[in-house]
C-alpha positions, 0 to 999 in steps of 0.5 A: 519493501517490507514492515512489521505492523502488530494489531491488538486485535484482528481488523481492517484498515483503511489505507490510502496509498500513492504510486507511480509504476505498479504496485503488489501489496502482500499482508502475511503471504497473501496478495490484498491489492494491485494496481498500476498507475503509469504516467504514460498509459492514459487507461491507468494513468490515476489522478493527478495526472500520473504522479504520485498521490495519495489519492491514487488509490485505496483498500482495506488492510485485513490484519489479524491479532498480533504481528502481520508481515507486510511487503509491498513490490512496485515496479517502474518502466518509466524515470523512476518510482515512489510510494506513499502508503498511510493508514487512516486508523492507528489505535492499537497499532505498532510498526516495526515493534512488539 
């Protein structure tokens, strides 16, 4: 998946994310976080229980003045996939816009 996110200034942003599977966060071509969450695997199995939540993880979004490409690549080996991906901070911020 890939978005868009313009920053008035340069900054870091709380994010709170959910996933099941494993997840790659890329912002401009630099990875800034990866985990695994998987239902199967009690050593990466994140609360609740495997599924997906936003309180499987969380990071700081380094963006820089102005448009930041972000990609997110998940991966699944078990009955599917989702992701849930929220910014804690809005101020200043366009997705997907100038």
């Amino acid at each position: 998946m890939k978005t868009t996110i313009h920053s008035s200034k340069g900054q870091s942003i709380n994010v709170k994310l959910g996933w099941v599977g494993e997840v790659w966060i890329y912002v401009n071509g630099k990875l800034v976080y990866s985990d695994k969450n998987q239902y199967w695997d009690a050593k990466t199995k994140k609360a609740p229980d495997g599924r997906c939540s936003l309180m499987n993880g969380s990071f700081l979004l380094p963006l820089e003045v102005g448009d930041n490409d972000v990609v997110v690549a998940l991966a699944n080996h078990f009955y599917g996939w989702a992701f849930i991906f929220r910014l804690d901070e809005i101020t200043g911020i366009r997705i997907n816009g100038k």
